[in-house]
C-alpha positions in Angstrom: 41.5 135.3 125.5 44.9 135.3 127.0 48.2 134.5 125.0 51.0 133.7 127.0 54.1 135.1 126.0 56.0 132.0 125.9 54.1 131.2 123.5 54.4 133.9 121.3 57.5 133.7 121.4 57.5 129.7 120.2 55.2 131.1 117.7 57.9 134.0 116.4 60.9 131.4 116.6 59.4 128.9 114.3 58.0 131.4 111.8 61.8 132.6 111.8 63.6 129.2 111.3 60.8 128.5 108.4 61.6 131.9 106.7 65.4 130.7 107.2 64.6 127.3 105.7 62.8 128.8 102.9 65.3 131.1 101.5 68.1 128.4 102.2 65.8 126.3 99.6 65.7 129.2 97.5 69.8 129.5 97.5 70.2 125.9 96.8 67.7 126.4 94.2 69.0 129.1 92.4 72.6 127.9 92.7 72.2 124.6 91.0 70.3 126.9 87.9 73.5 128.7 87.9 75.6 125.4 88.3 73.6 123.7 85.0 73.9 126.5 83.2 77.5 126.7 83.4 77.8 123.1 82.8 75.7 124.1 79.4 78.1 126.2 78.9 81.0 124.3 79.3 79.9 121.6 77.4 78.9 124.1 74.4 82.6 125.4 74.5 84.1 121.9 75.0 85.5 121.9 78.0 85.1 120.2 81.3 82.8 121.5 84.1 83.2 120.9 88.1 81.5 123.1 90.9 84.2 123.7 93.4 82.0 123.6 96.4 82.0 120.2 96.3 85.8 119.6 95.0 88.7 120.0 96.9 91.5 122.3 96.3 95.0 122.1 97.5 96.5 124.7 98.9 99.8 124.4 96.8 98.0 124.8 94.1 95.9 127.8 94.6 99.2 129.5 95.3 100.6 129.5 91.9 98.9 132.6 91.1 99.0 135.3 93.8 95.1 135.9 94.4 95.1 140.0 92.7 96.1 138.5 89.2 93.8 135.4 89.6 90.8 137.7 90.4 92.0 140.2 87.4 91.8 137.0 85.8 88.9 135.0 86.8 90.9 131.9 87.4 92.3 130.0 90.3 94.4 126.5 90.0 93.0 124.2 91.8 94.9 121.3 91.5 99.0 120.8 90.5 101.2 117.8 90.3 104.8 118.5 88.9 104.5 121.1 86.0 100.5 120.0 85.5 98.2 122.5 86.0 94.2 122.2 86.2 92.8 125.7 86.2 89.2 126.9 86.7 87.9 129.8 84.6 84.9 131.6 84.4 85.7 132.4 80.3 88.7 130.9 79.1 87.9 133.4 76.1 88.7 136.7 78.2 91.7 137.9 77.3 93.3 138.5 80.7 92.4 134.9 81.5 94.3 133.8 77.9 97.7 136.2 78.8 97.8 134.6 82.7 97.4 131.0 81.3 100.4 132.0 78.0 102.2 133.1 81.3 102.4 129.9 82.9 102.6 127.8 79.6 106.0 129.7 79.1 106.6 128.6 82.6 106.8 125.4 81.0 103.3 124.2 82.8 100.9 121.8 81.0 97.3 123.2 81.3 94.1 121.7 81.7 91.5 124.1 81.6 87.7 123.8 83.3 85.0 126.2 83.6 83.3 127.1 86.6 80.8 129.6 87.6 81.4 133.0 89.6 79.8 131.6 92.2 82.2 128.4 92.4 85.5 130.4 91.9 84.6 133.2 94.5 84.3 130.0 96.5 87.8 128.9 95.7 89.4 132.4 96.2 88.0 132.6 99.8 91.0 130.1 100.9 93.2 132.6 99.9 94.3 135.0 103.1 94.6 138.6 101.7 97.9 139.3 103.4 99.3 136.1 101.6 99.7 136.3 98.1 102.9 134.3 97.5 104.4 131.4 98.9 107.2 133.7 98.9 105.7 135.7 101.5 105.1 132.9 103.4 108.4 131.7 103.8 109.7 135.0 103.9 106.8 135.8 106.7 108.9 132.5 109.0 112.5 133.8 108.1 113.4 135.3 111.9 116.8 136.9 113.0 118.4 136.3 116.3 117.6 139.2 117.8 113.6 138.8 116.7 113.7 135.2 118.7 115.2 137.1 121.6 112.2 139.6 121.6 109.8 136.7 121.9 111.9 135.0 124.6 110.8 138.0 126.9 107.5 137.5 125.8 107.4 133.8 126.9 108.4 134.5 130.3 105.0 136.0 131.0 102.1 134.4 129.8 100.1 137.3 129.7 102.5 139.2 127.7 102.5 136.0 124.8 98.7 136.6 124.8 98.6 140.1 124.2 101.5 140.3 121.8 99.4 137.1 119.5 95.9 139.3 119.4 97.7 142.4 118.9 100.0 141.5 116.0 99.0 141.6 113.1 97.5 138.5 111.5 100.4 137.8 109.0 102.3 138.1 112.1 101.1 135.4 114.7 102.5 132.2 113.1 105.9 133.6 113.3 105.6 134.7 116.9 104.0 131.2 117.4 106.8 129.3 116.4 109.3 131.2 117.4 108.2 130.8 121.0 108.2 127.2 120.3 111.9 126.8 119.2 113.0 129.2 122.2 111.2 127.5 124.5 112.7 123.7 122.8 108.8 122.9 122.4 108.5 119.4 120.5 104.8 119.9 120.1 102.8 123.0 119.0 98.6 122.1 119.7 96.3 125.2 118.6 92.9 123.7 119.8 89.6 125.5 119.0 86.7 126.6 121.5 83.9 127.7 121.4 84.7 131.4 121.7 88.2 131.2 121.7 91.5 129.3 120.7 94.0 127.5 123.4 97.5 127.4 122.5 99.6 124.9 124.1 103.2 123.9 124.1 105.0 120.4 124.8 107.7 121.1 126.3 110.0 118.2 127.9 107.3 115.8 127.2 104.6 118.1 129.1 101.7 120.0 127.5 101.6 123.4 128.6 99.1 126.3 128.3 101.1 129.2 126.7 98.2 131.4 125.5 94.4 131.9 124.6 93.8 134.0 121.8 90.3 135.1 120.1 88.4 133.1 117.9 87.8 135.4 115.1 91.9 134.9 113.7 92.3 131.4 114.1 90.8 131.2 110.4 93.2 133.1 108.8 96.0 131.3 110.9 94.4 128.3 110.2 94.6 128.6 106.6 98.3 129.8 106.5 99.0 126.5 108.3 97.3 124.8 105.5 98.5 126.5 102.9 102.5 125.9 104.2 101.7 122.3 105.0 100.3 121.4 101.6 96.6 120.3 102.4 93.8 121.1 101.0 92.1 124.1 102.0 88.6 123.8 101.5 88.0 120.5 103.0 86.8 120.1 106.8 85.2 117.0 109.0 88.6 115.0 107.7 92.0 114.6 109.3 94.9 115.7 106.8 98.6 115.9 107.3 101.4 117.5 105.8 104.7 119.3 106.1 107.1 122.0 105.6 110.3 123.6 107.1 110.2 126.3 109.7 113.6 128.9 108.4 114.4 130.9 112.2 117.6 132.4 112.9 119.4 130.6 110.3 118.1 127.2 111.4 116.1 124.9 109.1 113.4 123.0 111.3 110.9 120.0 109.7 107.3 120.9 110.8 105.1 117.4 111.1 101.2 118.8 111.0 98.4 117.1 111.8 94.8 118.8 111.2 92.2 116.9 113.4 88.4 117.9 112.8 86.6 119.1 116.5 83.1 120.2 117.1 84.9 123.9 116.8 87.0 123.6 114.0 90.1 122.0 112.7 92.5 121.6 115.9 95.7 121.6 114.5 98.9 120.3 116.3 102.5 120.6 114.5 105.5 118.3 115.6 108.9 120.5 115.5 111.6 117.9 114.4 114.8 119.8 114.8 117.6 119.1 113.0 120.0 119.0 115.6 123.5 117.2 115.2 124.2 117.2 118.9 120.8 115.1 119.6 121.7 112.1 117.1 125.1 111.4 119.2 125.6 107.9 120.9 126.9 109.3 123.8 124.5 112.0 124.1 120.8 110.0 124.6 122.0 108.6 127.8 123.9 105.4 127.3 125.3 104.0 130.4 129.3 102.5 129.5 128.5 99.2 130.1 125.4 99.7 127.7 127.2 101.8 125.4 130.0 98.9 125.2 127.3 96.3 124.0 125.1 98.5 121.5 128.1 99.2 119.7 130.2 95.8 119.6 126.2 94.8 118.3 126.0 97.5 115.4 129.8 97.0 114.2 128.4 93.8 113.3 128.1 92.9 109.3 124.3 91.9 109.8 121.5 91.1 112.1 118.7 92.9 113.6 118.5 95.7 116.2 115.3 96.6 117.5 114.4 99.1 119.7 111.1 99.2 121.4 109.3 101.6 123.9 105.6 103.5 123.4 105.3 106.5 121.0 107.5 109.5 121.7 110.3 107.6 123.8 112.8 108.7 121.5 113.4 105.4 119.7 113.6 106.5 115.9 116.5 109.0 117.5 118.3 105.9 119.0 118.2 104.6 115.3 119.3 107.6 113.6 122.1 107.7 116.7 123.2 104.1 115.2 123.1 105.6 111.9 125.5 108.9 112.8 128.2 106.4 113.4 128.1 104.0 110.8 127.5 107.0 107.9 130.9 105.9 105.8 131.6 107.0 102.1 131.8 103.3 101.5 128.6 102.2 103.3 125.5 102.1 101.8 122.7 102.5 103.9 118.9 103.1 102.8 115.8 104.1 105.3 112.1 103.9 104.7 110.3 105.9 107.3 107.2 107.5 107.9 107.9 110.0 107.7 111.2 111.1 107.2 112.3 113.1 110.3 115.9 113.6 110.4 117.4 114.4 106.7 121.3 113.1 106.8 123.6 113.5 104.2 125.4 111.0 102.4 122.2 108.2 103.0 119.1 107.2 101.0 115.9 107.8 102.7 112.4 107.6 101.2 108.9 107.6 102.9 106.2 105.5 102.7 103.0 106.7 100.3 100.1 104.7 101.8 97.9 106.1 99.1 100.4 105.0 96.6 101.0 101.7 98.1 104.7 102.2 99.0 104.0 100.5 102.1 107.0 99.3 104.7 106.8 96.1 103.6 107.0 96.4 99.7 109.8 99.4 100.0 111.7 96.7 102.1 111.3 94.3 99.1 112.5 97.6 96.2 115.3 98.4 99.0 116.6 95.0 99.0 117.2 95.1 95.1 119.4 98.3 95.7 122.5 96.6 97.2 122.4 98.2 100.4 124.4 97.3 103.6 122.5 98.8 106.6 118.8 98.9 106.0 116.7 101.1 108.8 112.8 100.3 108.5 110.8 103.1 110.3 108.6 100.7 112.3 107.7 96.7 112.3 104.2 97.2 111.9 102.7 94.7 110.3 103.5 90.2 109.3 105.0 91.0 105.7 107.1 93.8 107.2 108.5 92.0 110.3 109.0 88.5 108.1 110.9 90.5 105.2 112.7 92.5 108.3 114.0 88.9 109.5 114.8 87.6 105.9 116.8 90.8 105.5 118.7 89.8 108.6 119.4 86.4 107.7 120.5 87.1 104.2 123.8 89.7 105.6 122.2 92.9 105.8 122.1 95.1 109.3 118.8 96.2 109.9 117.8 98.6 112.2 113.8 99.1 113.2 111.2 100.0 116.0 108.3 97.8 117.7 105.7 98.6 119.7 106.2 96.5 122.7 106.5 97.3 126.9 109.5 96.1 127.1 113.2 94.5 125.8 112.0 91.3 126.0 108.5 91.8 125.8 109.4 92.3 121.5 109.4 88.7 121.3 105.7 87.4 121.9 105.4 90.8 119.3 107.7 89.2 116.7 105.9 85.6 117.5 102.5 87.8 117.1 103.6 89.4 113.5 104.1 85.5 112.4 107.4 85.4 112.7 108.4 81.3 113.3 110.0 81.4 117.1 113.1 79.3 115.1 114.3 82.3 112.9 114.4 84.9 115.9 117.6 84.2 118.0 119.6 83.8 114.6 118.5 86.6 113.0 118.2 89.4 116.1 121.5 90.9 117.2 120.0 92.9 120.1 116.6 94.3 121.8 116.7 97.7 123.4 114.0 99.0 125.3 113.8 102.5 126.5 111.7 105.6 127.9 112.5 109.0 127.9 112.8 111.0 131.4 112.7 114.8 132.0 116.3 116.1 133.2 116.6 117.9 136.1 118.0 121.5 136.0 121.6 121.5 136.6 121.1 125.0 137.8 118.1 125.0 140.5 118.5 120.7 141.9 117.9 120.4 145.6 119.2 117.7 147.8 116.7 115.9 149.9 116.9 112.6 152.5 113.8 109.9 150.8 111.7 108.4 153.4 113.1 105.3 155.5 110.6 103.0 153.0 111.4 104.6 149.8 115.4 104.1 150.9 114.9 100.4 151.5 112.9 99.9 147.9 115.8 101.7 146.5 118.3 99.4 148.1 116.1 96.2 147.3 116.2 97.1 143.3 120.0 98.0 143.6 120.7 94.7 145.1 118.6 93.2 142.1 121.3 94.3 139.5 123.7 91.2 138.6 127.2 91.1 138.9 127.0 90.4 135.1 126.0 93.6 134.7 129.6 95.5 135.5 127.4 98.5 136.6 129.1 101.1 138.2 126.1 100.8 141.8 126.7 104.1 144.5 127.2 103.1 148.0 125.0 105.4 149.0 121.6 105.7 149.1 120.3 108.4 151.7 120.5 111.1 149.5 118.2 112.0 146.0 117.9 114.9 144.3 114.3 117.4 143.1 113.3 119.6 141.0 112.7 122.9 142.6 112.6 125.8 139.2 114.4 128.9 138.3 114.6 131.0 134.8 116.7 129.2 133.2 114.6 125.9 133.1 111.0 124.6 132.8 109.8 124.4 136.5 113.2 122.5 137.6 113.7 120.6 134.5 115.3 121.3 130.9 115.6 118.7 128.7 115.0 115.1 128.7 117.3 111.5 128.4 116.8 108.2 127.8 116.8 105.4 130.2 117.6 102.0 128.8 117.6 98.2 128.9 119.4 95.6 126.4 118.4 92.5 126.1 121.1 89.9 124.2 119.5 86.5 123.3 121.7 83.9 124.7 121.3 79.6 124.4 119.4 79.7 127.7 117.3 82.1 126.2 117.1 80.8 122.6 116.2 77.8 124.4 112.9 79.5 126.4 111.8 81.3 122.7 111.7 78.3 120.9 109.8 76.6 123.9 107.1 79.8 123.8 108.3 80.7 127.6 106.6 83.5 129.1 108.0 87.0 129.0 108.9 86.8 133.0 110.4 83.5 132.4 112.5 84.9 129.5 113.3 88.3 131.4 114.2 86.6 134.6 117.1 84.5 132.8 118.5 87.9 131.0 118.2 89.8 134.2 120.1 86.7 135.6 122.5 87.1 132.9 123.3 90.8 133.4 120.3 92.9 131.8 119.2 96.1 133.7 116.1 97.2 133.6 114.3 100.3 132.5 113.5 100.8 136.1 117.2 100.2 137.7 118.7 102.4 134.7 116.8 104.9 136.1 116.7 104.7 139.2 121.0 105.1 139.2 120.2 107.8 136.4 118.3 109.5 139.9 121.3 108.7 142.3 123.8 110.0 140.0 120.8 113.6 140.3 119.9 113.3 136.6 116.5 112.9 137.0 114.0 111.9 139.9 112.0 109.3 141.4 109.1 110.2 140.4 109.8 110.5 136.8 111.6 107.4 136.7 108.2 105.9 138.1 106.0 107.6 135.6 108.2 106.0 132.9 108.9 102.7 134.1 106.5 101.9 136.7 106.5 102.0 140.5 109.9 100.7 142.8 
């Protein structure tokens, strides 16, 4: 009789994955003896048990005690609040256990101690990365100079070069070069996403993702966990988003890190938000305020009270309009509160607190504890929900200036929002000083621009929507149309743009419009009359925003939708 290989080989393949199945059940077996017992244990010594493969730990915790003395030790932390400490200990009786704990207690740290077994803490001290010991050396390990920023510069302008200079480093090197190739190239975004053999790193730069290096597989663990251990989550927990936060130290520079851990079929993909702390982008005149614009946004926030609300999709720069509003109003004798989430700009001389979902400091309720605190100018991160929105509008009434964000696709298009959030049409035009609406467009290089004639069609569309902007408006409209400007690229920009700017539109409610909100009018009803009025649109800002060669067409499209 014949066997055929394939079967054999069937055959071989299922006797292997039983033999695998049998000593996994053996494991499990044998590790839940040694689990009871040291529950026995614990309970015989009186103290509390846990098995910290199913627990998680936090990774601010585990780095109270660099990982040589909490292995001389047998302890780790694994869980801190303040100067409250929970440590796991094999024997809280060994002495070197008993001198580490006296250590912290003179620290002025209040101790609760738990035994775990060998097993469980080994599992706890494999989230520490051997070449990190102390948050010290972590912050220490993203302290660049000048002149180490410059060295990755060089390394930027070749892919290649970023690649090989990541897998050759050593591993207590690669964040650093990571994020200092993010804040010389003015990257927003840094997204480190897992494959299955390797790891893609990608840059947003200008609003655009952009592939910037793959690196092998077998380091992205040990990055991963530095990330973690920075950003405050908890290390030994996967399959769950988490977030945190902490500040990036290079050449004298503090910037806030937002990260996001997102689980993936290959691991954690893990994308950090750079916020930079940057004077020069929280200026009025800076975000791309036209004069006539500029004139009305700021006769609106001189006033006493009343509600400003700036709407546009996520990233479009509005919580920078808000904090631009802010800049000029910061006086010794103004008081002026936020509640964000989360915080992303930190600016002396004003309160600002952050929501704690988890803790139930929610928008709405931090509005109601804000209230109570005598402030002048309130700024609400976002009008996200009914209570939020109606305790916005009450704020407004009652003589405070409130400053917030919507989600809405337009100026006008806030107000079916509002109406949606169960706000009464009636309290709307007496409580809302102004609506701005805006997108963010890439800049075009100053350095590298080309002139270029448009096609006869796109040069009558351009005329059509130029002759659409009211007198009312006072905007400053170019005779000429025949000429627009592209992006072309050169070293000194990102493929023929650096930087981006707003484009705007301001809608003021006036008695023909109160009039159309209070009789639920469509949006294009509404917008009509305002445009009628003197609003410009998103799409005319923009498109004299690509006359004057600040931007182009084409991105003034992608923003705002076709001419």
């Amino acid at each position: 009789m014949t066997i055929k290989k394939s079967n054999i080989s069937k055959q071989y393949i299922n006797s292997e994955k039983k033999r695998e199945e049998r000593h996994e059940k053996i494991k499990a077996i044998l590790h839940e003896s040694k689990e009871k017992e040291t529950a026995i244990k614990a309970k015989f010594m009186g103290y509390s048990y846990l098995d910290l493969n199913i627990v998680p730990i936090e990774a601010d915790a585990l780095s109270t005690i660099p990982m040589e003395k909490a292995r001389q030790g047998k302890i780790a932390v694994i869980y801190k609040v303040a100067q409250k400490l929970h440590i796991a200990a094999v024997d809280p009786t060994n002495i070197k256990t008993q001198e580490i704990m006296k250590e912290l207690e003179e620290k002025g740290y209040d101790i609760t101690t738990i035994i775990v077994s060998i097993a469980s803490l080994e599992r706890a001290w494999e989230n520490y990365d051997t070449s990190l010991i102390q948050k010290s050396t972590l912050e220490q390990l993203l302290t660049l100079s000048e002149e180490e920023l410059n060295d990755i510069e060089k390394s930027i302008v070749n892919l290649s070069k970023l690649t090989e200079k990541i897998t050759s480093a050593p591993v207590s090197e690669t964040l650093g070069i990571i994020m200092a190739g993010a804040i010389k190239s003015q990257a927003s975004d840094i997204h480190l996403e897992p494959h299955p053999a390797d790891v893609r790193l990608r840059y947003r730069i200008d609003g655009v993702l952009q592939d910037m290096a793959v690196f092998p597989k077998n380091i992205y663990g040990s990055l991963a966990n530095r990330i973690k251990m920075l950003g405050r989550v908890k290390l030994n927990v996967s399959g769950v988003p988490q977030n945190g936060r902490f500040t990036l130290v290079i050449g004298g520079r503090n910037t806030d890190i937002r990260l996001a851990l997102l689980p993936s079929a290959y691991g954690d993909e893990i994308i950090m938000r750079l916020l930079y702390q940057d004077a020069a982008s929280l200026d009025l005149n800076n975000i791309g305020l036209g004069p006539e614009i500029l004139k009305k946004i700021n006769h609106e926030i001189s006033k006493p009270n009343g509600m400003i609300l700036v709407t546009g999709p996520t990233g479009s720069g509005k919580t920078t309009t808000l904090y631009a509003f802010i800049n000029i109003l910061n006086e010794p004798e103004t008081k002026i509160i936020t509640i964000e989430d989360p915080i992303e700009y930190k600016i002396p001389g004003i309160s600002q607190t952050a929501v704690n979902q988890e803790g139930g400091y929610t928008f709405a309720n931090g509005l109601a504890a804000i209230m109570r605190q005598d402030p002048d100018i309130i700024m609400v991160g976002e009008m996200r929900d009914s209570d939020t929105a109606s305790a916005g509008i009450q704020a407004a009434l009652t003589g405070h200036l409130i400053f917030s964000t919507l989600h809405a696709n337009s100026a006008v298009g806030a107000i079916p929002r509002l109406i949606e959030l169960g706000v009464r049409p009636s309290l709307i035009p007496s409580a809302t000083n102004a609506i701005i609406g805006q997108r963010l467009v890439r800049k075009l290089c100053s350095f590298c621009k080309e002139e270029y004639s448009p096609a006869p069609e796109v040069e009558e569309k351009i005329k059509k929507l130029l002759a659409e902007i009211p007198a009312a408006a006072q905007a400053e409209i170019p005779d000429k149309t025949e000429t627009l400007w592209r992006s072309k690229g050169c070293p000194k920009c990102n493929r023929g743009y650096k930087g981006r700017i707003g484009i705007f539109e301001v809608f003021l409610i006036s008695p023909k419009t109160e009039k159309l909100i209070l009789d639920y009018a469509p949006t294009s009803e509404i917008e009509k009359i305002a445009i009628e009025e003197g609003m410009v649109t998103l799409k005319q800002d923009g498109l004299l925003k690509a006359l004057e060669g600040v931007t182009t067409i084409s991105e003034v499209e992608g923003a705002a939708g076709e001419m």
